[in-house]
C-alpha positions, 0 to 999 in steps of 0.5 A: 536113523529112525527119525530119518527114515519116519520123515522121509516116508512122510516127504515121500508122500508129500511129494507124490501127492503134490505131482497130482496137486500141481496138475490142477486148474487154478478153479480146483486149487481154489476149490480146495484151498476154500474148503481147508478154510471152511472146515476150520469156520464150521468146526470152530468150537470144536477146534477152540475146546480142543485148543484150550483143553490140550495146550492149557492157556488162551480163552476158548471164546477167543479161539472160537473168535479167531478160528471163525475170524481168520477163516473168513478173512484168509479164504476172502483175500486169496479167492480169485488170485491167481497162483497157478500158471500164467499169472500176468502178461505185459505187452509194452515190457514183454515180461510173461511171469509163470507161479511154479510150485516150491513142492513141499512145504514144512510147517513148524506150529505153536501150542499158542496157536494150534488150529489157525497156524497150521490152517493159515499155512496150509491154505497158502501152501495148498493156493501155490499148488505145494502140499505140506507137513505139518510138524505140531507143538507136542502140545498141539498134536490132537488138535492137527490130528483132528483137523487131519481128519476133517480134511480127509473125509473133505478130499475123499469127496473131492477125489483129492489125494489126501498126502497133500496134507501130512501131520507128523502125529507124535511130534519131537525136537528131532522130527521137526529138524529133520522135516526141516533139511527134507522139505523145499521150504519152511515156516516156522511159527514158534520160539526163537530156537526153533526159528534159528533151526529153520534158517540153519536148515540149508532150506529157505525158510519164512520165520517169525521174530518176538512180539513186543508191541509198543503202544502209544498214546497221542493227546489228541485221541480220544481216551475211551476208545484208545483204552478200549481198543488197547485192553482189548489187544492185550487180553485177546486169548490171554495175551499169547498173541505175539501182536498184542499190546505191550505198553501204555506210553501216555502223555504226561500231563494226561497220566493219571487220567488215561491210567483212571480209565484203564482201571475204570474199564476194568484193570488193575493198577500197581504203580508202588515199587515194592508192589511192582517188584514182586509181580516182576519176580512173579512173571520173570523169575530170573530174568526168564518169562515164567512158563507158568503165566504164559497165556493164564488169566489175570486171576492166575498171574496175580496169585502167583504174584500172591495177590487177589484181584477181582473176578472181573478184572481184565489187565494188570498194569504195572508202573515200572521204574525203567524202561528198556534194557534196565527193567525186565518188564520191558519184555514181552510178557505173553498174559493179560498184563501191560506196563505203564510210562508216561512222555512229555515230548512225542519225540520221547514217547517214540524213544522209550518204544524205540529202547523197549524194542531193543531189548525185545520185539524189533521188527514185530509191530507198533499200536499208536492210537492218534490221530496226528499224522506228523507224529505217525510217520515220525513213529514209522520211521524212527522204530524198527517195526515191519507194520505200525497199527493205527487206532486200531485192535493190534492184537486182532488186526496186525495180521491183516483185518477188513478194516485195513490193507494188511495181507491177512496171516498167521505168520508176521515176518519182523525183517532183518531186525528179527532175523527174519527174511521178511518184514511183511505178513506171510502170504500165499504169494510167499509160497510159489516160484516165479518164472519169466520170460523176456521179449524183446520190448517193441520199439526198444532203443539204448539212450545215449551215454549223453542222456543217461549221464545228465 
């Protein structure tokens, strides 16, 4: 009951400020949307020191990277959108489509990413004129508190009611699935548990499958960059991110080349079983990701392992026995380590993805450096994924970059694959309602049951 009662007085409040907020121009709307950006890109320090001291994982110059970098690109692509009122007239169709808000949005946050997440959420939420509840990861709550507070010194200035912005300040289980049945519509970006009780809340919900990204190499690229671009993926911000790469599928014949270049640029290779064996304990003691080794540097996940690797070593690299479902290290493993196969036919480079997928990460995304684009859309439409990244930085790129047309996002839906309700990157124009209305077109006319049955 107590729970009930907390929730409703923040929904409450939610509500009454989002009746003010929907009563802005589309130029005030934006006003704020940009300052909710801007205040994460000119704190990101701050918010980067906080992160990594209050959830214990991720490299702060990684967070510095992503709370500048995801700032940036958000406010670039929604600016000049329109979200509040007309949004388009067809003469020739005469269709007139309205955005209405959806009124309250609910977030659920992940320690893995609590700055960014809950920033990305709010400025699509805020674009569609919703306000919303920001339920943290109880290792995330300063870090939402703090940007709370930011943004109220901001929306003082701006006359702007502050409720439009609510974080539930000591987060819990039973808070956050309450949120969940008293808001409009939720995200939820985090665990599969607390998607599941997001779709289960009789709300309409946006949420966020597995990670598994499946990488692979084509013989006709070149070895340096692909490395680089891959070993960069993996070890951005300790590989918590659900979009970094997973695996090296490398062409047989090539092997022990591109595996000479992973270590050449700085990795560590264990290709002995025996050795294998003991860091796949090591991450996965009993079948489970070790919470021990989420997000921790190489360092840390070798010692585990009771091994010593070099200070500078970037990704561990395992060479497992198997693929998919019969070896535990086709999973996702959320740190800085990768497993290696090799492939004789492109067809088969695509299956061994295709069967790690299966085990875990359907729907999410695919890092396929090549330059081959017969064997890219055979990848595309063979794997179940909702974006295949090609020659690109999966990790720092799959939810949207300059270099590439992907909505810029925080929040990947993975499609029916991963039980979600979208296979694309969540946006702003997720967030608002659409009404139309219908004229009658100029110079309609039935064609004949003739001409429509030809």
């Amino acid at each position: 009951m107590e729970d009930a009662m907390v929730i409703d007085q923040l929904v409450e409040r939610a509500k009454a400020a989002q009746e003010v907020l929907a009563g802005y121009s589309q130029e005030k709307i934006d006003e704020i949307v940009k300052m909710f950006g801007k205040v994460v890109f000119d704190h990101a320090e701050e918010f980067a020191k906080e992160a990594v001291e209050e959830t214990r994982m991720g490299v702060y110059e990684d967070k510095v990277a992503k709370c500048k970098g995801k700032s940036r690109i958000i406010w670039n692509n929604l600016k000049g959108k329109k979200s509040v009122g007309i949004l388009e007239e067809d003469e020739e169709t005469g269709i007139t489509i309205m955005a209405k808000p959806m009124g309250v949005v609910g977030a659920v946050t992940p320690c893995t990413n609590p700055i960014v997440t809950p920033m990305c959420n709010a400025m699509f939420a805020i674009k569609g004129a919703n306000a919303i509840i920001i339920a943290p990861h109880p290792r995330g709550k300063k870090g939402a508190k703090r940007m709370a507070e930011l943004y109220y010194e901001q929306l003082d200035k701006m006359n702007v009611p502050r409720d439009i912005f609510l974080v539930i300040e000591e987060p819990s289980i039973e808070l956050t699935n309450e949120l969940m049945k008293k808001v409009n519509v939720v995200i939820a970006t985090g665990g599969a548990g607390m998607v599941k009780s997001a779709y289960s809340s009789g709300k309409p919900s946006f949420g966020v499958g597995p990670g598994n990204v499946q990488g692979i190499i084509d013989r006709d690229v070149d070895v340096k960059t692909a490395v680089s671009n891959m070993i960069a993926s993996r070890i951005f911000d300790n590989g918590v991110i659900c979009s970094g790469t997973q695996t090296i599928i490398a062409p047989r014949e090539k092997y022990d080349e591109i595996l000479q270049e992973f270590q050449n640029q700085g990795c560590y290779y264990v290709y002995d079983p025996d050795r294998v064996e003991v860091f796949r304990k090591a991450i996965f003691p009993g079948g489970i990701i070790n919470k021990d080794a989420v997000g921790q540097s190489v360092q840390d996940i070798a010692k585990l392992a009771g091994v010593e690797v070099s200070e500078g070593t970037k990704v561990i690299i395992l060479k497992p026995g198997a693929y998919g479902r019969d070896d535990v290290l086709s999973k996702e493993k959320m740190c800085p380590v990768m497993t290696a196969y090799a492939y004789d036919t492109w067809e088969e480079a695509v299956e061994i993805a295709y069967q790690n997928l299966c085990y875990e990460g359907a729907g999410h995304s695919v890092d396929i450096q090549s330059n081959n684009d017969e064997h890219i859309n055979y990848a595309g439409l063979r794997l179940p994924l909702s974006r295949l990244v090609v020659n690109q930085i999966c990790a720092t790129m799959a939810g949207g970059a300059f270099a590439n047309s992907l909505s810029p996002t925080t929040t990947l839906g993975c499609g029916s694959w991963g039980n979600n309700s979208i296979s694309e990157n969540l946006s702003y124009f997720h967030l608002f309602n659409k009404s139309r209305i219908a004229r009658v077109k100029k110079g309609w006319e039935q064609p004949s049951d003739e001409k429509i049955w030809e």
